[in-house]
C-alpha positions as CSV (number, residue, x, y, z in Angstrom):
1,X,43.2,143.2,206.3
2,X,41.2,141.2,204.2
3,X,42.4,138.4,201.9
4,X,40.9,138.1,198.5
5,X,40.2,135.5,195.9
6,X,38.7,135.9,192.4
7,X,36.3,133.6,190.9
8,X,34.4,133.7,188.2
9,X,31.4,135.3,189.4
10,X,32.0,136.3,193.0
11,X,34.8,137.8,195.2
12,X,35.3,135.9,198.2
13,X,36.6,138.2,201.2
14,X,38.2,136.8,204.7
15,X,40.1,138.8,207.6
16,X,43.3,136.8,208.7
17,X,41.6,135.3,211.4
18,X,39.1,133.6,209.2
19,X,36.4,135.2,210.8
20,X,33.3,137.5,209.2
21,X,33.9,135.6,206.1
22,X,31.8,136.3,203.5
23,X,30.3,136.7,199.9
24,X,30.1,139.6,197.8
25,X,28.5,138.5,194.4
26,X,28.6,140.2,191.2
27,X,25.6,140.9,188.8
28,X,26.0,139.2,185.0
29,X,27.6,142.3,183.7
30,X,29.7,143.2,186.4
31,X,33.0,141.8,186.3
32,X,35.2,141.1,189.0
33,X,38.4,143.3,188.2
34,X,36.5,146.1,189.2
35,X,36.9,145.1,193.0
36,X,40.6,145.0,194.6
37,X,42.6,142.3,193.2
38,X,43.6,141.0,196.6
39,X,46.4,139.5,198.4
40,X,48.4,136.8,196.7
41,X,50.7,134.0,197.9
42,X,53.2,131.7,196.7
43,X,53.3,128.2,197.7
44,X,55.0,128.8,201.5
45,X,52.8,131.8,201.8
46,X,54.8,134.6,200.9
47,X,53.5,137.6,199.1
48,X,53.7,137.2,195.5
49,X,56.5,139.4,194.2
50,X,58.4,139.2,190.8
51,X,62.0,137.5,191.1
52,X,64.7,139.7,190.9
53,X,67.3,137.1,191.3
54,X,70.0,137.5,189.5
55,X,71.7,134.6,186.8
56,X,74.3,134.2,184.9
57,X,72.5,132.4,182.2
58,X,71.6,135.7,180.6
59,X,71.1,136.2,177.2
60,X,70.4,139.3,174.6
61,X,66.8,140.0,175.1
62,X,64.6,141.4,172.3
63,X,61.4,143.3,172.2
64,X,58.6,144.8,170.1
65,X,58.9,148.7,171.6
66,X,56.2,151.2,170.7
67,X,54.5,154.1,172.0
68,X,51.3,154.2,170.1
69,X,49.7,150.5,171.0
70,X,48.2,150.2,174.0
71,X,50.3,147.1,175.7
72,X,50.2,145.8,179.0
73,X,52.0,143.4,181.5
74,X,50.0,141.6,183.9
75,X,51.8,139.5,185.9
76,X,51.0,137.3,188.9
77,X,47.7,136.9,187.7
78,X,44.5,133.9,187.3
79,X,44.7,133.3,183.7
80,X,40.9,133.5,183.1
81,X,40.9,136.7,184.7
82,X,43.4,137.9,182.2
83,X,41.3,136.8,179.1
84,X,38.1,138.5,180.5
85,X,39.6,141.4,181.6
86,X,41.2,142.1,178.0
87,X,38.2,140.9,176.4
88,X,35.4,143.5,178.1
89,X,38.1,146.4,178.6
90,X,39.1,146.1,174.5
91,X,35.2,146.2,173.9
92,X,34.6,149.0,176.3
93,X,37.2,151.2,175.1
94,X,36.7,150.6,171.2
95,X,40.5,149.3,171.1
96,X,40.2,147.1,168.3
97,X,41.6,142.9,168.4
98,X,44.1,142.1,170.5
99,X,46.2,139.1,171.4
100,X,46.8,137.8,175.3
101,X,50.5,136.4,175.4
102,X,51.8,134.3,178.1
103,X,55.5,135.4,178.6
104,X,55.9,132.9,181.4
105,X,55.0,130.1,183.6
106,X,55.2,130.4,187.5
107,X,54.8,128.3,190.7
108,X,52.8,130.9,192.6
109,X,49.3,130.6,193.7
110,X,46.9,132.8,195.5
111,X,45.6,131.5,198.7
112,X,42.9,129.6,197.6
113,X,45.2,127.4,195.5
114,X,44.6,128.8,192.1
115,X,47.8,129.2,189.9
116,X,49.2,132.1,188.9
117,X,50.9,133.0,186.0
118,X,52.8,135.5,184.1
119,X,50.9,137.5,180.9
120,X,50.9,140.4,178.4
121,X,47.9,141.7,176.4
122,X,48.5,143.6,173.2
123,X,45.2,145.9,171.7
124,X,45.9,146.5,167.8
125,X,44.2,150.1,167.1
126,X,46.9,152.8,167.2
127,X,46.4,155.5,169.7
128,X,48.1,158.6,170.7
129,X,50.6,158.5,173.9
130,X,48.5,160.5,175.9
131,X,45.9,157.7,175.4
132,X,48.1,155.0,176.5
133,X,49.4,156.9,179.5
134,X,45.6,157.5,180.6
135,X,44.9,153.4,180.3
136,X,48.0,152.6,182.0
137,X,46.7,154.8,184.7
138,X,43.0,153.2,184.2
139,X,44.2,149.3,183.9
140,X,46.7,149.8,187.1
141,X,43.1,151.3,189.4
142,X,41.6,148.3,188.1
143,X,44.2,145.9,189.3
144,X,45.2,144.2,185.9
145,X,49.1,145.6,186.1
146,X,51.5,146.4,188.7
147,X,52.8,149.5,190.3
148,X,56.1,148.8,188.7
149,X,54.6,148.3,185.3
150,X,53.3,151.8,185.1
151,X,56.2,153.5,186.6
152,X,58.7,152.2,184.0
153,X,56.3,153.7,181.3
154,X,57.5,157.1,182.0
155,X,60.1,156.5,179.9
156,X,57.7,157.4,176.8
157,X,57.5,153.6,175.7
158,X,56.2,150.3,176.1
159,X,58.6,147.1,175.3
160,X,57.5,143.3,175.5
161,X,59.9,140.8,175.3
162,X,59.3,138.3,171.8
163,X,62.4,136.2,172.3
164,X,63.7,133.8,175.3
165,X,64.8,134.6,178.2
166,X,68.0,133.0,180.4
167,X,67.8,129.8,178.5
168,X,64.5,128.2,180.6
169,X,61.9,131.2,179.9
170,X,60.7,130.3,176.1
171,X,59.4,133.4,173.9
172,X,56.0,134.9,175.1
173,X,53.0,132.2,173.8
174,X,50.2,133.5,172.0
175,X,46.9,131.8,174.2
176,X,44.3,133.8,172.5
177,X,43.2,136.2,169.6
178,X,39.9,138.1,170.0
179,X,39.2,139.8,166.1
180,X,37.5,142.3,167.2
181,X,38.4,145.4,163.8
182,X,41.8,147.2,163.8
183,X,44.9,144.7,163.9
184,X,47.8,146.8,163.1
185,X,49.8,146.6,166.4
186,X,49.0,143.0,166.9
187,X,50.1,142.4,163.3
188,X,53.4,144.7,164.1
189,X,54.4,142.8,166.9
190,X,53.9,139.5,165.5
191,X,56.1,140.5,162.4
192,X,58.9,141.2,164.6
193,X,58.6,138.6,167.1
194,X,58.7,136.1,163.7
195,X,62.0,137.9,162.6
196,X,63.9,138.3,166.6
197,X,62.3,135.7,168.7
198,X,65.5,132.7,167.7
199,X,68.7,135.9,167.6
200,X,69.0,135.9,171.3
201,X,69.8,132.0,171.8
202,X,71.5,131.8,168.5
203,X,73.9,134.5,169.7
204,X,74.4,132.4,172.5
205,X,74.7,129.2,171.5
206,X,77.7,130.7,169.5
207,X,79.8,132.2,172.4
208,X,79.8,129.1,174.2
């Protein structure tokens, strides 16, 4: 098994032994997504998985739902890797500007000790559903989202959250715009993430 780390420009590749290490550098216009995204670990070393555990802090949690704007989780991820990844992938596929969110913060780092982090990436030009199934498809080979990501999109739709979550998990922070032409989803789910993102702990606040 090989353990994997990326940087910017290289992908650094070890068994678990630590033995044959070595080096497998990227040319300038090659980026790194298109190799395996690796093994990640938490701080003790434990595969990095998304926690399922449950609370009883809950709240009522809203999102921007749509089935026609090409928007994507990508959790447990490097954050520069995120912004380069929806940078050259928007270009490549002509899907307009889009915003990178970061939903939420996380104690989790890969085994080289960078930190990972919690994101979603939202492209503004409106395309059929068909289209958006395809990417999900196309972003999951590449490494960018999860397996469990793209099976929940069978439902037909694609939901990101705007407000907070169980009282600690503030409402997903815009970390970068890339104007790059058609806006209307980003636009769409900035509208509503204005209007919803305070309902959830308002409600709350009032039934304690």
């Amino acid at each position: 098994m090989r353990l994997g780390c990326f940087t910017k420009n290289r992908l650094i590749q070890v068994n678990l032994s630590g033995e044959n290490a070595k080096l497998v550098k990227h040319s300038e216009k090659e980026l790194a997504y298109k190799e395996p995204k690796g093994f990640q670990a938490d701080f003790s070393g434990n595969k990095a998985i998304e926690d399922m555990t449950h609370s009883n802090e809950g709240n009522v949690v809203l999102g921007f739902t749509s089935s026609n704007f090409l928007m994507l989780d990508s959790d447990d991820q490097i954050e520069y890797y995120v912004l380069e990844f929806a940078n050259e992938y928007g270009k490549f596929h002509k899907l307009g500007s889009h915003i990178v969110l970061r939903t939420s913060k996380s104690t989790k780092t890969d085994l080289f000790g960078n930190r990972l982090g919690n994101y979603a990436i939202i492209f503004g030009k409106p395309i059929m559903w068909s289209e958006v199934q395809w990417h999900i498809k196309e972003v999951l080979r590449l490494g960018a989202i999860n397996r469990a990501f793209a099976k929940l999109r069978d439902f037909g739709t694609i939901t990101i959250r705007v407000n907070f979550k169980n009282k600690k998990i503030p409402p997903p922070e815009v970390i970068r715009f890339c104007n790059n032409g058609e806006m209307t989803g980003i636009v769409a789910y900035i509208k509503h993430k204005n209007t919803c993102e305070g309902l959830g702990e308002s409600w709350l606040q009032k039934s304690n």
